[in-house]
PDBQT receptor file of N, H, CA, C and O in Angstrom, charges set to zero:
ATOM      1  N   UNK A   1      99.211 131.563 131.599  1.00  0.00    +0.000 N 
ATOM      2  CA  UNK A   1      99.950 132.672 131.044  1.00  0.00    +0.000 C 
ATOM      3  C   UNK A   1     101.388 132.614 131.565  1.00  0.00    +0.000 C 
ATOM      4  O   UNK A   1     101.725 132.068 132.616  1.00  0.00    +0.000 OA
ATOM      5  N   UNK A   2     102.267 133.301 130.624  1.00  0.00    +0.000 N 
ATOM      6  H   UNK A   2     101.994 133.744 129.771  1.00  0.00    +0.000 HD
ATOM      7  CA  UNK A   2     103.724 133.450 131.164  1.00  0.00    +0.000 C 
ATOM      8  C   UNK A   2     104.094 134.596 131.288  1.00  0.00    +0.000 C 
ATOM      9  O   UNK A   2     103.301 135.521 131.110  1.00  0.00    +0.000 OA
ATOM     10  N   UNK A   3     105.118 134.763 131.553  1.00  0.00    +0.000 N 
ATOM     11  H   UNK A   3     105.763 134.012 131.697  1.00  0.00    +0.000 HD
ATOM     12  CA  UNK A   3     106.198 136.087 131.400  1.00  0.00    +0.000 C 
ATOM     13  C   UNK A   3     107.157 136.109 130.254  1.00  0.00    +0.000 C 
ATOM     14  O   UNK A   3     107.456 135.206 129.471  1.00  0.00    +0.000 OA
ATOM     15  N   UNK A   4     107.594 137.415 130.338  1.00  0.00    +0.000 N 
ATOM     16  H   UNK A   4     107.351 138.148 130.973  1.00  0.00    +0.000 HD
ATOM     17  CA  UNK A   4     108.731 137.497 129.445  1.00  0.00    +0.000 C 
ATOM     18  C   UNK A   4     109.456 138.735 129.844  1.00  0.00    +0.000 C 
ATOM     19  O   UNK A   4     108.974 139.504 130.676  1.00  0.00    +0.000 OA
ATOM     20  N   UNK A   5     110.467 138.918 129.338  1.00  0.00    +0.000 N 
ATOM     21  H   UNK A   5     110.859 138.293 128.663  1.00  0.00    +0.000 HD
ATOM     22  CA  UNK A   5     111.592 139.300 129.920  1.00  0.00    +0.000 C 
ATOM     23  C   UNK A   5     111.992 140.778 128.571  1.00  0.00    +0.000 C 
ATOM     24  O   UNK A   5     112.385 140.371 127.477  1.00  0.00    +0.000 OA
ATOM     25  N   UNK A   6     111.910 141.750 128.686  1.00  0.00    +0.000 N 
ATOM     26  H   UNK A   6     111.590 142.080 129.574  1.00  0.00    +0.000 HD
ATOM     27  CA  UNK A   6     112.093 142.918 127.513  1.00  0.00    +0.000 C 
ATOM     28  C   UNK A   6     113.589 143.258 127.231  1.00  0.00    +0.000 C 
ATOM     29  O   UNK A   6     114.334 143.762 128.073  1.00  0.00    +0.000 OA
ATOM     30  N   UNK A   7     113.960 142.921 125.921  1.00  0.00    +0.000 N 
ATOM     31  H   UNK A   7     113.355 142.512 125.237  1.00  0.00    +0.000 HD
ATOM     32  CA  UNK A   7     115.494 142.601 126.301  1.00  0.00    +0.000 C 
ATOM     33  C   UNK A   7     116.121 144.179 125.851  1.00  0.00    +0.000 C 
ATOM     34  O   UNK A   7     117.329 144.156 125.617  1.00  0.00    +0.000 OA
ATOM     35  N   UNK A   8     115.578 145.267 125.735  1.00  0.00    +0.000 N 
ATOM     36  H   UNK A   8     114.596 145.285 125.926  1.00  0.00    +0.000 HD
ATOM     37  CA  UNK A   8     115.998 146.624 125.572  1.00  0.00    +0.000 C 
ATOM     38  C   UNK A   8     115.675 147.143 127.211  1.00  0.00    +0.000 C 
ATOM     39  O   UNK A   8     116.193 148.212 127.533  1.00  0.00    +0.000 OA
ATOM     40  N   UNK A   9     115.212 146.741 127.783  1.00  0.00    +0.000 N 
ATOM     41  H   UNK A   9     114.791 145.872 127.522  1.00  0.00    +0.000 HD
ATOM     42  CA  UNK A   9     115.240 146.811 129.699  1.00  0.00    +0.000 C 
ATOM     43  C   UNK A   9     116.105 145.747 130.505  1.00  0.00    +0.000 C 
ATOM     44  O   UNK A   9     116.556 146.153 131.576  1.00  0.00    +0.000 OA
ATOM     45  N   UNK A  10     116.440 144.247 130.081  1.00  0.00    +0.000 N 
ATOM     46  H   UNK A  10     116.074 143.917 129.211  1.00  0.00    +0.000 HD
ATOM     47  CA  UNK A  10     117.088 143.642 131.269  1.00  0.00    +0.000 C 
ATOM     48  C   UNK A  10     118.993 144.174 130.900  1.00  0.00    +0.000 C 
ATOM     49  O   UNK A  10     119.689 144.402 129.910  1.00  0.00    +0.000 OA
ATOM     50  N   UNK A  11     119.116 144.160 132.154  1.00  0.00    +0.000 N 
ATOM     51  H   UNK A  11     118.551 143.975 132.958  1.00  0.00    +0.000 HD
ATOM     52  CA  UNK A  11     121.037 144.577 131.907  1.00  0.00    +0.000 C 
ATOM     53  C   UNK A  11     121.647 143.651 132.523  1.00  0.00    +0.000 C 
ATOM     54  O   UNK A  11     122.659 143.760 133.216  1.00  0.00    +0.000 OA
ATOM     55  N   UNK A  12     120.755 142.274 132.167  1.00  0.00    +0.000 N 
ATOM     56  H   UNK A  12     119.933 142.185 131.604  1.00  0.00    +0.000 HD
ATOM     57  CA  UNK A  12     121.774 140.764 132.476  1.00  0.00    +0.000 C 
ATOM     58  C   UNK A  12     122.184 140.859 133.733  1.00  0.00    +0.000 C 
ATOM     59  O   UNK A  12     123.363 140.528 133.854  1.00  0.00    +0.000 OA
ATOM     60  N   UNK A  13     121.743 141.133 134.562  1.00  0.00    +0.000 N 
ATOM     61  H   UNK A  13     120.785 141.401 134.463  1.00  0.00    +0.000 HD
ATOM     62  CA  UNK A  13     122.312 141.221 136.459  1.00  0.00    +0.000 C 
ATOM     63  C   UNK A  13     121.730 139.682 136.176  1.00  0.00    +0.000 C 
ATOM     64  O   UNK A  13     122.005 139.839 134.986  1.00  0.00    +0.000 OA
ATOM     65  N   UNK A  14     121.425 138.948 136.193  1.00  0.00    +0.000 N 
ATOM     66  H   UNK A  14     121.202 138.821 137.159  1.00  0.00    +0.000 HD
ATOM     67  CA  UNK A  14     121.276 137.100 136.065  1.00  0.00    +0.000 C 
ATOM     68  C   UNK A  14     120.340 137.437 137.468  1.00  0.00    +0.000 C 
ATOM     69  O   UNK A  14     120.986 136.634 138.141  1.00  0.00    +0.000 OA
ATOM     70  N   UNK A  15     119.462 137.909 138.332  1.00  0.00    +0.000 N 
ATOM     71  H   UNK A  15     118.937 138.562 137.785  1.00  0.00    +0.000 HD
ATOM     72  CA  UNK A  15     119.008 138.314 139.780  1.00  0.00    +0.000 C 
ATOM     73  C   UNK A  15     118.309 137.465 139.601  1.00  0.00    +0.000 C 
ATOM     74  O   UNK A  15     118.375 136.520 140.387  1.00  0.00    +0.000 OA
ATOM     75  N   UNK A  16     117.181 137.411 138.321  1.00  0.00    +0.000 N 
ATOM     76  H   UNK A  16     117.127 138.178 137.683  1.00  0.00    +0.000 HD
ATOM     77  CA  UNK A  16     115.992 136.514 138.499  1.00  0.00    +0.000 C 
ATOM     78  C   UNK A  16     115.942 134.838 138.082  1.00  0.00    +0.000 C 
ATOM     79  O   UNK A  16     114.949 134.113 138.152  1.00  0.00    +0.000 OA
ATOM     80  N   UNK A  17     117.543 134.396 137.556  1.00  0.00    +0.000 N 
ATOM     81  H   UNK A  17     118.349 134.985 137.499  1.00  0.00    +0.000 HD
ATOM     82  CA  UNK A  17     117.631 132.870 137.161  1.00  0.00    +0.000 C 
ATOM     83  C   UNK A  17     117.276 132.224 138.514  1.00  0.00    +0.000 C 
ATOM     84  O   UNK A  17     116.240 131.593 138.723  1.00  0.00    +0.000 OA
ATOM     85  N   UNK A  18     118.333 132.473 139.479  1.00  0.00    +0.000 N 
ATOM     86  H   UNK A  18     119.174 132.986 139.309  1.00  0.00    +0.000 HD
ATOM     87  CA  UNK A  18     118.373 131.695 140.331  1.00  0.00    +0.000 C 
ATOM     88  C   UNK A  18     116.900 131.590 141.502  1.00  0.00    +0.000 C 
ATOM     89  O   UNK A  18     116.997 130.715 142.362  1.00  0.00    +0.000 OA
ATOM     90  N   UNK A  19     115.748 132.365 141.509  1.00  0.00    +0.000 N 
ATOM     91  H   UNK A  19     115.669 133.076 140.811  1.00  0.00    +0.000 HD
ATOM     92  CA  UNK A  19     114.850 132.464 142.366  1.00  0.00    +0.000 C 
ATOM     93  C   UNK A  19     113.930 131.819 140.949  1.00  0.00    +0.000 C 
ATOM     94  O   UNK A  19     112.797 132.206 141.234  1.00  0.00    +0.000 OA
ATOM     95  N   UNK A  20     113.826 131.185 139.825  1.00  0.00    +0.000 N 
ATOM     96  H   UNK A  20     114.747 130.870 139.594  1.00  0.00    +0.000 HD
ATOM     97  CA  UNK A  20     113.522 130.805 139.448  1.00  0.00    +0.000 C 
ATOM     98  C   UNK A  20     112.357 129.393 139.374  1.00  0.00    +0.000 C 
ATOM     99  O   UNK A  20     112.553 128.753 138.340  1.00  0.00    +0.000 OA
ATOM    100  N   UNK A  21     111.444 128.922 140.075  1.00  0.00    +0.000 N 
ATOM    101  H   UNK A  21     111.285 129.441 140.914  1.00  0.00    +0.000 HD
ATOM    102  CA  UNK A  21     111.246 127.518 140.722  1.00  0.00    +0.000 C 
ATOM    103  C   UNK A  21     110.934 126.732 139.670  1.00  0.00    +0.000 C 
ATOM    104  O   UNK A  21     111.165 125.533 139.825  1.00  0.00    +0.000 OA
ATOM    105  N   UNK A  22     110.426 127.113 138.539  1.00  0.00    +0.000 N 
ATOM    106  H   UNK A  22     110.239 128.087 138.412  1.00  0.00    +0.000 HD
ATOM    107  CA  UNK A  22     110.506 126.146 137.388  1.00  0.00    +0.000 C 
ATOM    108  C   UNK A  22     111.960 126.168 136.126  1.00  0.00    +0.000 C 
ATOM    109  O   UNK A  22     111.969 125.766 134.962  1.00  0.00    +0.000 OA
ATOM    110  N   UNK A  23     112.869 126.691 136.804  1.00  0.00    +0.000 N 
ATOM    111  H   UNK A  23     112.862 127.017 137.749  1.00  0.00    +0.000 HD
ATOM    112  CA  UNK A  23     114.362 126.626 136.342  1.00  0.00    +0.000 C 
ATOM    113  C   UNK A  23     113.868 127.349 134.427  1.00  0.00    +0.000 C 
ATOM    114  O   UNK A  23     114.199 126.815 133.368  1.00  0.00    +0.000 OA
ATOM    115  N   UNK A  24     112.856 128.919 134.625  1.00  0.00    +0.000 N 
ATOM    116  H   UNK A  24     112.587 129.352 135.485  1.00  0.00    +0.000 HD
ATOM    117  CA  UNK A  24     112.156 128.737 133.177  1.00  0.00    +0.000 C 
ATOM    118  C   UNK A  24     112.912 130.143 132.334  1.00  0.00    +0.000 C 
ATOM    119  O   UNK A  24     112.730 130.613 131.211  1.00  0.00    +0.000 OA
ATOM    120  N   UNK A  25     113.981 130.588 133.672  1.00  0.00    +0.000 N 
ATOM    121  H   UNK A  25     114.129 130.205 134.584  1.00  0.00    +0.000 HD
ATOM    122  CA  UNK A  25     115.104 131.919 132.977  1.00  0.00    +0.000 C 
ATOM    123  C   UNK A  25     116.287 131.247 132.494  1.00  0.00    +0.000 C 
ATOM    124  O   UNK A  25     116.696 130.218 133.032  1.00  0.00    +0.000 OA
ATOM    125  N   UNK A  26     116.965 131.886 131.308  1.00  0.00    +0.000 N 
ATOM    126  H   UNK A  26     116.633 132.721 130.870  1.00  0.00    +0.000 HD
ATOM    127  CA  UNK A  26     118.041 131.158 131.072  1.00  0.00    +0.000 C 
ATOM    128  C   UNK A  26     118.620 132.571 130.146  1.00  0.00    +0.000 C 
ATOM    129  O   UNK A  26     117.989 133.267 129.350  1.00  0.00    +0.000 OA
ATOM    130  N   UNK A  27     119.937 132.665 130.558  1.00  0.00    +0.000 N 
ATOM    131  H   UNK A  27     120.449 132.099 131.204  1.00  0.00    +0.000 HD
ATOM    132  CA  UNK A  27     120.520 133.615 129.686  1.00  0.00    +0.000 C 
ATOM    133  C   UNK A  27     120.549 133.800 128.152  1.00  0.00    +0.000 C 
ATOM    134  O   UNK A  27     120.854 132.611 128.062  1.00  0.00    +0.000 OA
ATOM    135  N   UNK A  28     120.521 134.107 127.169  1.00  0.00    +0.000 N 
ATOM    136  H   UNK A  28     120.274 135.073 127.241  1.00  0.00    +0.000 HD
ATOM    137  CA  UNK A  28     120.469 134.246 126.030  1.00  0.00    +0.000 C 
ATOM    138  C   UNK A  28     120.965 135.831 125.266  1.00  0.00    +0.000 C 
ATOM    139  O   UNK A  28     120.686 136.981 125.604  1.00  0.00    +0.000 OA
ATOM    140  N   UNK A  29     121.729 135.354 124.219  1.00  0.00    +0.000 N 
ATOM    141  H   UNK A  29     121.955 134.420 123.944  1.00  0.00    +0.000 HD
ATOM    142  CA  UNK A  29     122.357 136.745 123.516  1.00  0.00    +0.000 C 
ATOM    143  C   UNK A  29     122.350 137.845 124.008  1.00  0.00    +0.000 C 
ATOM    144  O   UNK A  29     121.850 138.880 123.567  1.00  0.00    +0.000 OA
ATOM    145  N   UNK A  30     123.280 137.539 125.574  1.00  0.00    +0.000 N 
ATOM    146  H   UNK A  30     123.686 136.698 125.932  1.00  0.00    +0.000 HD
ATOM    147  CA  UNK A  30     123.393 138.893 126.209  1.00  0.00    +0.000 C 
ATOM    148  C   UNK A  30     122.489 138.996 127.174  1.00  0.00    +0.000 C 
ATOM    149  O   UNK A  30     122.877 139.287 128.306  1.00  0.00    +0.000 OA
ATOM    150  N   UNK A  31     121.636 138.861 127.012  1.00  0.00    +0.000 N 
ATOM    151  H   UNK A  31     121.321 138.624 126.093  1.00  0.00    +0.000 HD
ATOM    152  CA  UNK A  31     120.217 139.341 127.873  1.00  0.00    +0.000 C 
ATOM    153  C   UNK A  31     119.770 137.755 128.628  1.00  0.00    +0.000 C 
ATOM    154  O   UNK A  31     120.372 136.681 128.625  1.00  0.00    +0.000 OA
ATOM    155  N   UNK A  32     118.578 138.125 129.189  1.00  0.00    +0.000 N 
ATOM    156  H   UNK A  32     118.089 138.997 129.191  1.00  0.00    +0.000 HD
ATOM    157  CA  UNK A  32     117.760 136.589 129.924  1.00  0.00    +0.000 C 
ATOM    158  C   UNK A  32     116.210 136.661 128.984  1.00  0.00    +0.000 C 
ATOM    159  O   UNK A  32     115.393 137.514 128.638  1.00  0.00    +0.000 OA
ATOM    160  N   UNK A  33     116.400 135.397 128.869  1.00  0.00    +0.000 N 
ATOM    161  H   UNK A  33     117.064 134.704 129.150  1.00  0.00    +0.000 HD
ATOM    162  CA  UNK A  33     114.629 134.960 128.454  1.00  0.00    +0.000 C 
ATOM    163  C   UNK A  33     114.452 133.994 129.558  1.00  0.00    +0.000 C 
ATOM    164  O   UNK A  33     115.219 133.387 130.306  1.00  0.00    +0.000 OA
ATOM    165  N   UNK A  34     112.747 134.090 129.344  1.00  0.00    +0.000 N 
ATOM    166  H   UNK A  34     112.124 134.583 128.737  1.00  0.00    +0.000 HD
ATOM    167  CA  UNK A  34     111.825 133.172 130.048  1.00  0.00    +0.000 C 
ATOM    168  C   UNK A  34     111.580 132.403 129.083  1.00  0.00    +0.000 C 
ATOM    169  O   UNK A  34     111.719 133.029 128.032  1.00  0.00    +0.000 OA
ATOM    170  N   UNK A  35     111.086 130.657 128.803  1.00  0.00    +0.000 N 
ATOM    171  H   UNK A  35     110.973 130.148 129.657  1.00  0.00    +0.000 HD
ATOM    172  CA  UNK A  35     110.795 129.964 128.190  1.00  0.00    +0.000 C 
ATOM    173  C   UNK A  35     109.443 129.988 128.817  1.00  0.00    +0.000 C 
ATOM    174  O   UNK A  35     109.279 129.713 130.006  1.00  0.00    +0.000 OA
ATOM    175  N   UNK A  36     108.273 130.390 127.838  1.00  0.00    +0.000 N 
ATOM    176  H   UNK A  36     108.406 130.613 126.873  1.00  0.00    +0.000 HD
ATOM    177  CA  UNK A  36     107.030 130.130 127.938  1.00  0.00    +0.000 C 
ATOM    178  C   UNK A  36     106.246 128.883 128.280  1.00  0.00    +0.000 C 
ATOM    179  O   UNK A  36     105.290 128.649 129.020  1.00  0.00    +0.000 OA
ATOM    180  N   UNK A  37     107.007 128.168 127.466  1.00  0.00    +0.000 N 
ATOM    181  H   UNK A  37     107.783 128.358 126.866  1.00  0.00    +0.000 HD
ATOM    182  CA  UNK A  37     106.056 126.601 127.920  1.00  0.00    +0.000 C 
ATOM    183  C   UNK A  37     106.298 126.273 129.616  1.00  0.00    +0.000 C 
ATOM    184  O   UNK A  37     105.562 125.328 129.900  1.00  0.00    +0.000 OA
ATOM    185  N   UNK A  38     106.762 126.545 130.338  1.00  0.00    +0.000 N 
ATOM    186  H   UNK A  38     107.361 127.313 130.107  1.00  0.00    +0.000 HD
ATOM    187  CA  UNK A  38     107.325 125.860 131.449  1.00  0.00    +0.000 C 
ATOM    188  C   UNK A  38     107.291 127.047 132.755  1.00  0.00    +0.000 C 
ATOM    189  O   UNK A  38     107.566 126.946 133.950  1.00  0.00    +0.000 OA
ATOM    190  N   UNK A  39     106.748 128.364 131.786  1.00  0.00    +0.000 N 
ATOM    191  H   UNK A  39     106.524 128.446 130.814  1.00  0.00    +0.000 HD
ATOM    192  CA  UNK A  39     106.783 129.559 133.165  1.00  0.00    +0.000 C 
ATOM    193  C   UNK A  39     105.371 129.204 134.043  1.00  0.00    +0.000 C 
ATOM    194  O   UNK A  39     104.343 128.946 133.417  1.00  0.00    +0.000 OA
ATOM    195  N   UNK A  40     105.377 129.205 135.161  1.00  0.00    +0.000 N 
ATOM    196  H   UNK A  40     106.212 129.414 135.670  1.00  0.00    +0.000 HD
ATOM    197  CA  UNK A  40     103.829 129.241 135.393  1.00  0.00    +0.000 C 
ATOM    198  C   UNK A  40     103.372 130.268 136.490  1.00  0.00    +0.000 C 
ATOM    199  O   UNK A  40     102.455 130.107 137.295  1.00  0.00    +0.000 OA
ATOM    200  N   UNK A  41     104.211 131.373 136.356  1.00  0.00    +0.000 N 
ATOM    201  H   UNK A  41     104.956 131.504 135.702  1.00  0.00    +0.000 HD
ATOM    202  CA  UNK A  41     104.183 132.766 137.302  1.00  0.00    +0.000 C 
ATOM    203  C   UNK A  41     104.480 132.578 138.675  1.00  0.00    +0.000 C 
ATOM    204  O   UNK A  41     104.385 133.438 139.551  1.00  0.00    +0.000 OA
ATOM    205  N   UNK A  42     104.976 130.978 138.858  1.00  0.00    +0.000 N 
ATOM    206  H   UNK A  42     105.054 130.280 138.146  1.00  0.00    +0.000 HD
ATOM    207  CA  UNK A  42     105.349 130.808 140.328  1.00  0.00    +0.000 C 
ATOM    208  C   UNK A  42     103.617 130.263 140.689  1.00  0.00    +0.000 C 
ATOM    209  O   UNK A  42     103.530 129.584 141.712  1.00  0.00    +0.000 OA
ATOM    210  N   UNK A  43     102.586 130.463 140.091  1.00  0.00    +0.000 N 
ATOM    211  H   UNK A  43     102.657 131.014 139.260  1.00  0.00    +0.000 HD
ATOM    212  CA  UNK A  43     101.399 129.902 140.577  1.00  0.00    +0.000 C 
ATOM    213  C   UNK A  43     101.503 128.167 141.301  1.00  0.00    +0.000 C 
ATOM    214  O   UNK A  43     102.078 127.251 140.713  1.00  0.00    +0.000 OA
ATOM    215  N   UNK A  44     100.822 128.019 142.652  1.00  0.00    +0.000 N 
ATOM    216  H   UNK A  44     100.356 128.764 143.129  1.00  0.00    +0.000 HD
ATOM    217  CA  UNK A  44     100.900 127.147 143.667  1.00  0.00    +0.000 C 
ATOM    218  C   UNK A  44     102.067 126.883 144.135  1.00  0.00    +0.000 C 
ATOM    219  O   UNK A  44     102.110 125.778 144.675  1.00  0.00    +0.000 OA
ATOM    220  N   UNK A  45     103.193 127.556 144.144  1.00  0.00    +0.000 N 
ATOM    221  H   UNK A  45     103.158 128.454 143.705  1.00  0.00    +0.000 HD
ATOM    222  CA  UNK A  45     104.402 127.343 145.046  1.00  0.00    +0.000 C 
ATOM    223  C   UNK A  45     104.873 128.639 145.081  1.00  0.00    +0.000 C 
ATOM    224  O   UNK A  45     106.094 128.512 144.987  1.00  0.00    +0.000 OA
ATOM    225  N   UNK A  46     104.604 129.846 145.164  1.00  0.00    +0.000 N 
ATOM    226  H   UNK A  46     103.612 129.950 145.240  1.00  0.00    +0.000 HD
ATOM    227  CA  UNK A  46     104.460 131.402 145.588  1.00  0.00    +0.000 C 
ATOM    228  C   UNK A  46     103.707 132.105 145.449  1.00  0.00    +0.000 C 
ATOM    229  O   UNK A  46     103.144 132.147 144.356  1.00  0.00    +0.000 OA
ATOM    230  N   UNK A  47     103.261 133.178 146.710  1.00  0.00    +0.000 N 
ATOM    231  H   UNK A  47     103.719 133.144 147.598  1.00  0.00    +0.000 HD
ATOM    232  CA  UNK A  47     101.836 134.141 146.178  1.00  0.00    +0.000 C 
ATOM    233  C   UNK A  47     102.317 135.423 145.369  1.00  0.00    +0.000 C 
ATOM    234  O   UNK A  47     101.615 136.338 144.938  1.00  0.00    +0.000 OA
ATOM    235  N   UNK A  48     103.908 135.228 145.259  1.00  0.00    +0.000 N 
ATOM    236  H   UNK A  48     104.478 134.485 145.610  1.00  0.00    +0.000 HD
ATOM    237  CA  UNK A  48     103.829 136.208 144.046  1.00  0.00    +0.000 C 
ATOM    238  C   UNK A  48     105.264 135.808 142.955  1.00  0.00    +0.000 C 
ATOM    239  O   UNK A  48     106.340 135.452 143.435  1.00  0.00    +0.000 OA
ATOM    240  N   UNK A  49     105.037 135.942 141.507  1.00  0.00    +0.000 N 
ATOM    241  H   UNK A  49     104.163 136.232 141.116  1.00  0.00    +0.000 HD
ATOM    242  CA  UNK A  49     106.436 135.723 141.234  1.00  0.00    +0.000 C 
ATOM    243  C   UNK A  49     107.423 135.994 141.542  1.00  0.00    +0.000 C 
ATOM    244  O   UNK A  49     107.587 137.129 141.991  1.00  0.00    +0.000 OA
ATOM    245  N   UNK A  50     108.445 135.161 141.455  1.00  0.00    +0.000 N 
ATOM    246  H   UNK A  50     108.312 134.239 141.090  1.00  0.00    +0.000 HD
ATOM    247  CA  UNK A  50     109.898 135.493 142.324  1.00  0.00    +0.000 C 
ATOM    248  C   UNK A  50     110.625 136.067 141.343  1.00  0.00    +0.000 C 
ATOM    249  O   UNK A  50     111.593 136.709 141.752  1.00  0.00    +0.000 OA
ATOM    250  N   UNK A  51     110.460 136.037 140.168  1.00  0.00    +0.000 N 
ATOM    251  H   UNK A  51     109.674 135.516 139.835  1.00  0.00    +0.000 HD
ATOM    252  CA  UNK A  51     111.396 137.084 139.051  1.00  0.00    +0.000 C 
ATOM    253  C   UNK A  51     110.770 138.437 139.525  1.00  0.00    +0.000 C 
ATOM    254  O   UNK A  51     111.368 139.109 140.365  1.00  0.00    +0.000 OA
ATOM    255  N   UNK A  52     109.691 138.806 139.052  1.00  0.00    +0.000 N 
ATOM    256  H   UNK A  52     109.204 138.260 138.370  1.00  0.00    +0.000 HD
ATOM    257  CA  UNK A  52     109.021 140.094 139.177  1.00  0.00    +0.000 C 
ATOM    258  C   UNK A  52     110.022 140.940 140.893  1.00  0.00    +0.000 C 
ATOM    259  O   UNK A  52     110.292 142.139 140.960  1.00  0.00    +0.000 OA
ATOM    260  N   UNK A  53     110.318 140.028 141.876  1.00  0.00    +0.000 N 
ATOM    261  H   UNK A  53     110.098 139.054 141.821  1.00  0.00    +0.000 HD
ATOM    262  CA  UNK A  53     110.296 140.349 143.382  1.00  0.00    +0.000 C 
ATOM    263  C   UNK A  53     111.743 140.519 143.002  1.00  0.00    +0.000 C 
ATOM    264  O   UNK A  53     112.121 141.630 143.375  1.00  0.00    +0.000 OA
ATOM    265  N   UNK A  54     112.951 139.654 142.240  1.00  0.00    +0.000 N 
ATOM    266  H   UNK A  54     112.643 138.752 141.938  1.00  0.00    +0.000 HD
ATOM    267  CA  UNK A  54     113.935 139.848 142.273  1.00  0.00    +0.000 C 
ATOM    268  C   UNK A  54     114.530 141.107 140.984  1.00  0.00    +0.000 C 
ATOM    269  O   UNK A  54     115.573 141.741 140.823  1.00  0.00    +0.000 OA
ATOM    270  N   UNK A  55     113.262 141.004 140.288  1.00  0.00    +0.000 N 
ATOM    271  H   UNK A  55     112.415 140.489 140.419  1.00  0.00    +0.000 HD
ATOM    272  CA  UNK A  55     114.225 142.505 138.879  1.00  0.00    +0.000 C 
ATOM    273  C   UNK A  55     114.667 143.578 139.525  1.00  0.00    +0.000 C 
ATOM    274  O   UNK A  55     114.263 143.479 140.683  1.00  0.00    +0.000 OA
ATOM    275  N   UNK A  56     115.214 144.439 139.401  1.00  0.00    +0.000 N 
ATOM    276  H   UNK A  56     115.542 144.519 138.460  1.00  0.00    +0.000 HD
ATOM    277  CA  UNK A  56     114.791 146.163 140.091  1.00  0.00    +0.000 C 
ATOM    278  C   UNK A  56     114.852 146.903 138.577  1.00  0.00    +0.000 C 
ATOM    279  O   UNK A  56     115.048 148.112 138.458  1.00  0.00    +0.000 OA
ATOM    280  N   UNK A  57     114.661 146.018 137.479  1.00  0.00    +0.000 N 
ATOM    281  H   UNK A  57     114.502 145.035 137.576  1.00  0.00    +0.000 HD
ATOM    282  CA  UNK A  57     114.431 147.651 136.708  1.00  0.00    +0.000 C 
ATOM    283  C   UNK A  57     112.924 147.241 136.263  1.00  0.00    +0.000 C 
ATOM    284  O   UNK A  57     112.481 146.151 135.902  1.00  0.00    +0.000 OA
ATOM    285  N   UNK A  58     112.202 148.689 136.441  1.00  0.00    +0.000 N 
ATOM    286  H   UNK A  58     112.562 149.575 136.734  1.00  0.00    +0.000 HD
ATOM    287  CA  UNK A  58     110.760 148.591 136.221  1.00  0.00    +0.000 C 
ATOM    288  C   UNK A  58     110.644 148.331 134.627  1.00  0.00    +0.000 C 
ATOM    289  O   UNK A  58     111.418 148.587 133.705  1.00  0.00    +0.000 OA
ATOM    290  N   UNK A  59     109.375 147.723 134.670  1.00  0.00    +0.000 N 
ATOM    291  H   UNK A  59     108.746 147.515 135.419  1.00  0.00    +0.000 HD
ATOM    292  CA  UNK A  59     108.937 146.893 133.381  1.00  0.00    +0.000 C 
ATOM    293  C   UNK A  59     110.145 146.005 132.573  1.00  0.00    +0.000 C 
ATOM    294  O   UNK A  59     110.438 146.144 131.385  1.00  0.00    +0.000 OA
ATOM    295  N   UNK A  60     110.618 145.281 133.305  1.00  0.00    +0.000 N 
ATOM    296  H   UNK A  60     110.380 145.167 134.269  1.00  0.00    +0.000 HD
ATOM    297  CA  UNK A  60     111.626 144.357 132.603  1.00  0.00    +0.000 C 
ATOM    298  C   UNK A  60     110.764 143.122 132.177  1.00  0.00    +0.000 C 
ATOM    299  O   UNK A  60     110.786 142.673 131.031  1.00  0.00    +0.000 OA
ATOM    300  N   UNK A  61     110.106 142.679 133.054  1.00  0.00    +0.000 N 
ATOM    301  H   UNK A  61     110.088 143.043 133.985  1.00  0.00    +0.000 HD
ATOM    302  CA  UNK A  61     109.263 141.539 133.362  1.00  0.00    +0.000 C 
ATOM    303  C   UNK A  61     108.076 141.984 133.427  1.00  0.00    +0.000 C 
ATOM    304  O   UNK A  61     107.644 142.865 134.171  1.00  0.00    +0.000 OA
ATOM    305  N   UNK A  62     107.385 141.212 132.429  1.00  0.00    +0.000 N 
ATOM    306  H   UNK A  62     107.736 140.497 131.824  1.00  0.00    +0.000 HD
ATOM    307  CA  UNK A  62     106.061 141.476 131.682  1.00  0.00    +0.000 C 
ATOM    308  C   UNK A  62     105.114 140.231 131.463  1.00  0.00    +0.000 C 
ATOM    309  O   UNK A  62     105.580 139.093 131.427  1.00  0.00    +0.000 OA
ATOM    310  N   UNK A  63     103.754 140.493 131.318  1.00  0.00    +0.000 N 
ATOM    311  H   UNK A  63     103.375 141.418 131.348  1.00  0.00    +0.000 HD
ATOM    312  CA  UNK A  63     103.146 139.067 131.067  1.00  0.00    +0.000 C 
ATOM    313  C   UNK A  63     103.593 138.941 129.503  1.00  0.00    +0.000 C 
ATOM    314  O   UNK A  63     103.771 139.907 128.761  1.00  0.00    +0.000 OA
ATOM    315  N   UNK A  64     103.694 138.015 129.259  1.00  0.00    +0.000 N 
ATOM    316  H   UNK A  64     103.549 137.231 129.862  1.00  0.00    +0.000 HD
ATOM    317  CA  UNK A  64     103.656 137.380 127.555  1.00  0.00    +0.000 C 
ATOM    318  C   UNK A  64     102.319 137.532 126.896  1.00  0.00    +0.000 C 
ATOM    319  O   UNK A  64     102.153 137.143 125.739  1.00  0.00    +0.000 OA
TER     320      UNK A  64
């Protein structure tokens, strides 16, 4: 499963590209997406996602 990113909640602070470990945020029309094929929730190289740890607005970051 992946994430995704609700683009009427993110306000482009860019917080969660860079803690990124599969490089799977990338800015887009204003806002950030996650590319699905390549998210893997941070599973086996963090016990928790590092987007989710870096957003601060609630429900920005969502499972897909």
């Amino acid at each position: 499963m992946a994430f995704q990113i609700v683009r009427d909640v993110c306000t482009a602070c860019g917080d969660c590209e860079p803690v990124c470990p599969t490089n799977s945020i990338s800015p887009a029309k204003g806002v950030y997406r996650i590319e699905a094929s390549t998210c893997t929730e941070c599973e086996g190289e963090f016990d928790d996602p590092q987007c989710l740890d870096a957003c601060m607005e609630d429900d920005c970051i969502v499972p897909a």
